[in-house]
Backbone bond lengths (Angstrom), bond angles and torsions (degrees), N, CA, C in turn:
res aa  C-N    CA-C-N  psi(-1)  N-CA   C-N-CA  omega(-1)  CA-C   N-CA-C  phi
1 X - - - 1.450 - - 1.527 110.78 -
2 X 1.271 107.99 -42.90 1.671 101.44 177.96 1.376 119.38 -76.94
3 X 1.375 118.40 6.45 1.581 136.39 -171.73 1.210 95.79 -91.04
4 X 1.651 128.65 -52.75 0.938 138.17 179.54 1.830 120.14 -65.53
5 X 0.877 103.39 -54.11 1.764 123.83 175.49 1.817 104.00 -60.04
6 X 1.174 114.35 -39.68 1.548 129.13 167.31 1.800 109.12 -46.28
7 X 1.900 102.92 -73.59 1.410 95.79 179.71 1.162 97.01 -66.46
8 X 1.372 149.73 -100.32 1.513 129.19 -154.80 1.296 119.86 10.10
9 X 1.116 121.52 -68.74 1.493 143.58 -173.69 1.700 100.40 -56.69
10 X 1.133 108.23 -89.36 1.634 115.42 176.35 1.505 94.58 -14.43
11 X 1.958 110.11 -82.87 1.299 101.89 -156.97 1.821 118.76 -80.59
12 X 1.012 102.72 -9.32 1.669 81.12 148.51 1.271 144.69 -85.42
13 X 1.230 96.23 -7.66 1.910 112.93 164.55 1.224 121.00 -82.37
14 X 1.610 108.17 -16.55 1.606 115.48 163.31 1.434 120.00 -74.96
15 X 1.213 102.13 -39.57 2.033 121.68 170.04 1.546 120.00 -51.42
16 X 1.357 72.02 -48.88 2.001 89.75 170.57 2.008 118.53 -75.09
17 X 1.114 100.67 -23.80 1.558 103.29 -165.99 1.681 81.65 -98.56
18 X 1.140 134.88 -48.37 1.895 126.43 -163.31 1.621 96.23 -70.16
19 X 1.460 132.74 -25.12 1.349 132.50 -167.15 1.448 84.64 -97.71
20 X 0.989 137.36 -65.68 1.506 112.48 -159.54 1.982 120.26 -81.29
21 X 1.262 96.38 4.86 1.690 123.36 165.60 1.625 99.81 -76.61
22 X 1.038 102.89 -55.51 1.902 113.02 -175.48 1.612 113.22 -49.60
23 X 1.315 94.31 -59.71 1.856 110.95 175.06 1.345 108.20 -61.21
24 X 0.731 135.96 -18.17 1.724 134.11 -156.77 1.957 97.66 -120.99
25 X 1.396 110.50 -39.26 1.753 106.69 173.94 1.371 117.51 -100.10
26 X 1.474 106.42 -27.02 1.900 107.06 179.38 1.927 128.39 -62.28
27 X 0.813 132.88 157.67 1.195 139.08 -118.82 2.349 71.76 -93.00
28 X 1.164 110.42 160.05 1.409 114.88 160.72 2.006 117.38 -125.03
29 X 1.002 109.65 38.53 1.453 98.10 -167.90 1.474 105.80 -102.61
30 X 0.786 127.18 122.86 2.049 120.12 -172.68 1.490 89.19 -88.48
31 X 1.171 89.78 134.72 2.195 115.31 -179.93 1.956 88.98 -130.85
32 X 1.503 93.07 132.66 1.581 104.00 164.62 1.509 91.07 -66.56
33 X 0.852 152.32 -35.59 1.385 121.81 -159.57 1.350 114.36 -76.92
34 X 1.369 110.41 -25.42 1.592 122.48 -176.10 1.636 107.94 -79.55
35 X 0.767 105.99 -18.29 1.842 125.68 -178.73 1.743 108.88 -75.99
36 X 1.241 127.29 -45.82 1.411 149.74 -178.46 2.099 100.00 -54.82
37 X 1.423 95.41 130.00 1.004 87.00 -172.69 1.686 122.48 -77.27
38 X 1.056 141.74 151.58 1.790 132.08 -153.43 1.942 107.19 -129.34
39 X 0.911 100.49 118.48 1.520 84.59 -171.87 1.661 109.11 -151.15
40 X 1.525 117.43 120.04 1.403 142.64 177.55 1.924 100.30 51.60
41 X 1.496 106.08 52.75 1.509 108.10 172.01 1.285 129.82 85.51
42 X 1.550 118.31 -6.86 1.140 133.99 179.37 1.566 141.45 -139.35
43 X 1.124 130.89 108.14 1.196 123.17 -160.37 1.768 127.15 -20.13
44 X 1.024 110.72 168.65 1.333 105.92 168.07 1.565 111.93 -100.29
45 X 1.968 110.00 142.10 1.478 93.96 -166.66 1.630 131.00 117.25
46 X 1.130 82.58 -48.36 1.669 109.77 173.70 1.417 114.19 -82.08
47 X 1.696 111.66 145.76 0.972 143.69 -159.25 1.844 98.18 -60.84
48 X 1.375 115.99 -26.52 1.142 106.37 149.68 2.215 97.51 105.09
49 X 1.179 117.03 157.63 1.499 104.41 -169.51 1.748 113.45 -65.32
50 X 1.336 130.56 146.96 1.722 103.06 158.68 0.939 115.84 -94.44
51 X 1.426 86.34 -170.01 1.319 111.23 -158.00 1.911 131.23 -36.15
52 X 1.256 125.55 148.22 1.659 101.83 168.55 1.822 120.53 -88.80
53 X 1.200 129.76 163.52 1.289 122.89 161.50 1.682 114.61 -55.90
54 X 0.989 128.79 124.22 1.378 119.40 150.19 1.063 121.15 -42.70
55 X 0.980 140.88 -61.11 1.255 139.00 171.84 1.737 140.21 -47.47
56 X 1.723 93.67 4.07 1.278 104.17 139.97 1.125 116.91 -126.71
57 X 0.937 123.79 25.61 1.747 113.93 152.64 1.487 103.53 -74.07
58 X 1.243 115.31 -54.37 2.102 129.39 173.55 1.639 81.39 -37.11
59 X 1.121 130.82 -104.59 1.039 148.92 -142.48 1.882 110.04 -49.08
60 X 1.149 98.96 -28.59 2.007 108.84 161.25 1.725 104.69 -75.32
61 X 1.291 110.50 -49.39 1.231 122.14 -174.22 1.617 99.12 -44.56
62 X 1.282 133.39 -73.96 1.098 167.54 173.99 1.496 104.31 -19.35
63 X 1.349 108.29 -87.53 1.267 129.34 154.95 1.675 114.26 -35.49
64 X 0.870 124.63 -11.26 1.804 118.45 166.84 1.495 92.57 -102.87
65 X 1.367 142.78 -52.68 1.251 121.02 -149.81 1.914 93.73 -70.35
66 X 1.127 121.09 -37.20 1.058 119.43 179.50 1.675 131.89 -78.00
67 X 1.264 109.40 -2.60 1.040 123.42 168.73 1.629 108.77 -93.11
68 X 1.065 128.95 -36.50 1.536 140.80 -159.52 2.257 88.23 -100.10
69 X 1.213 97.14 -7.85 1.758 89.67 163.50 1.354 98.04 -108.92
70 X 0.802 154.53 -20.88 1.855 138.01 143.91 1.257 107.74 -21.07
71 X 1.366 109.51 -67.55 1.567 141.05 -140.00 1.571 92.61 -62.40
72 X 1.628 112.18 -58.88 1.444 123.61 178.89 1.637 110.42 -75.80
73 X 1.048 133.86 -46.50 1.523 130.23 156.12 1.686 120.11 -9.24
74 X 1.293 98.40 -94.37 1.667 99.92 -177.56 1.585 119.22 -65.59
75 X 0.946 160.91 8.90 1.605 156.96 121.61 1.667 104.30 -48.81
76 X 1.609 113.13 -56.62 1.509 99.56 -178.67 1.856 119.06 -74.71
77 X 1.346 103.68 -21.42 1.623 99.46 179.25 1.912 99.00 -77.16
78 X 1.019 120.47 -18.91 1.482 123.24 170.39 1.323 109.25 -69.96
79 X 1.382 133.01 -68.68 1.945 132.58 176.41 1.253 84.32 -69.88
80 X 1.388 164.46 54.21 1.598 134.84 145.94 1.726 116.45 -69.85
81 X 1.229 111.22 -49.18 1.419 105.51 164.74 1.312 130.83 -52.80
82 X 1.506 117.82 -32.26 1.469 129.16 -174.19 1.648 98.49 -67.46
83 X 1.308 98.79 -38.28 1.984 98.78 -149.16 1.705 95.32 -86.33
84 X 1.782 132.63 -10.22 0.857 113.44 -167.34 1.784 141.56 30.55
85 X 1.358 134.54 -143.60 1.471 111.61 -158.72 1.326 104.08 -77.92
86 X 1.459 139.57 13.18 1.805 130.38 167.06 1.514 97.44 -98.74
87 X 1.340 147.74 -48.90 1.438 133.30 128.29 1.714 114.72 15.54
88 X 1.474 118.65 -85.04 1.073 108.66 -158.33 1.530 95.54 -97.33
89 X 0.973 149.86 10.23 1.184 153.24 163.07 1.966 119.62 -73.95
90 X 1.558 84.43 -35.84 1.628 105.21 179.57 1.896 91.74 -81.87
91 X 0.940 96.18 -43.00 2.152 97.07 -165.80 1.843 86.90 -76.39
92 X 0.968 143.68 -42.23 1.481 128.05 -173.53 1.436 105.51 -76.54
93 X 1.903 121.86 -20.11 1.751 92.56 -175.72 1.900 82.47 -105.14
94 X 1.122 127.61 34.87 1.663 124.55 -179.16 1.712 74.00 -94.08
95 X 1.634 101.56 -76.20 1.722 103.51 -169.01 1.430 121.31 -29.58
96 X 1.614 105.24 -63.28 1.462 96.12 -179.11 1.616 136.70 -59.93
97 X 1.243 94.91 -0.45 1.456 107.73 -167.75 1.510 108.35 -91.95
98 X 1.854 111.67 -36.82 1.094 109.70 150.51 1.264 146.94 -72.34
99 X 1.379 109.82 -15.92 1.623 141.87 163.37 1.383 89.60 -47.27
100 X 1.124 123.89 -86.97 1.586 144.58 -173.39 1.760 98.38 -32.97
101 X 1.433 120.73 -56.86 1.259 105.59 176.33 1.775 114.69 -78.46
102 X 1.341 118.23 -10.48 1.299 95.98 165.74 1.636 114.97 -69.49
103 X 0.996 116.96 -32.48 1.946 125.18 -167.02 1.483 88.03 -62.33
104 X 1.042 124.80 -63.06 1.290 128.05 -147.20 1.639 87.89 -61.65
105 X 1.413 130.24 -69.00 1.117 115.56 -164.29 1.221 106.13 -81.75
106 X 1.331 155.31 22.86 1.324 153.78 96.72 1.908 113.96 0.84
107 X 1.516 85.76 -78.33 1.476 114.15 -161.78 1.616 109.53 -73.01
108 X 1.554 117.11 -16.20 1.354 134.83 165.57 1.770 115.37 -68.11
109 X 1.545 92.04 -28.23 1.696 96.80 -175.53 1.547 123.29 83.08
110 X 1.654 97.07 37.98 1.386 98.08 178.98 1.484 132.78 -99.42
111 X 1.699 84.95 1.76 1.596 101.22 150.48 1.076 138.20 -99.54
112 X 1.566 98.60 38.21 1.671 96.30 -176.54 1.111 105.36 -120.42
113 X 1.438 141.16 122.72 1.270 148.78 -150.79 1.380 121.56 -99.51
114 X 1.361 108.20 11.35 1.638 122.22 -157.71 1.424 110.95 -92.90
């Protein structure tokens, strides 16, 4: 408990010493431009970013189902001996399930680069 109650202390005395370091060395000059409100990269006002391709959303899409089968991959190729035939029963309907999402985005045309 006093390990805990210790950092507290430390790091809020660090919070307190980098903020009142900031106020005391940071620049003081007021600029209208710094005044203007700023929000997710783009002015305020403006017509705003366009549009994205669909075709990378597919292609994020894509890239997660296949990334998140990595993810599940190595833990089950590690217990495969332990888990015997519900083991590979679980890893053959994991596969087909991703099988199934490769076709689909196959057959969607998300390999077509055109």
């Amino acid at each position: 408990m006093l390990e805990l109650t210790l950092s507290f202390l430390v790091f809020g005395l660090l919070a307190a010493v980098m903020i009142v370091i900031n106020y005391l060395l940071g620049p003081r000059k007021p600029n209208p431009a710094r005044e203007k409100p700023f929000e997710c990269g783009s002015p305020p006002l403006q017509a705003g970013i366009g549009p994205v391709n669909i075709p990378f959303f597919l292609v994020a899409l894509l890239f997660l189902l296949l990334d998140v089968e990595i993810a599940f991959f190595y833990p089950l190729a590690l217990a495969f001996r332990d888990r015997g035939f519900g083991g590979l029963a679980a890893l053959g309907t994991f596969i087909l399930v991703l099988a199934l999402g490769f076709v689909y985005a196959w057959k969607k045309g998300i390999f077509r680069w055109s």
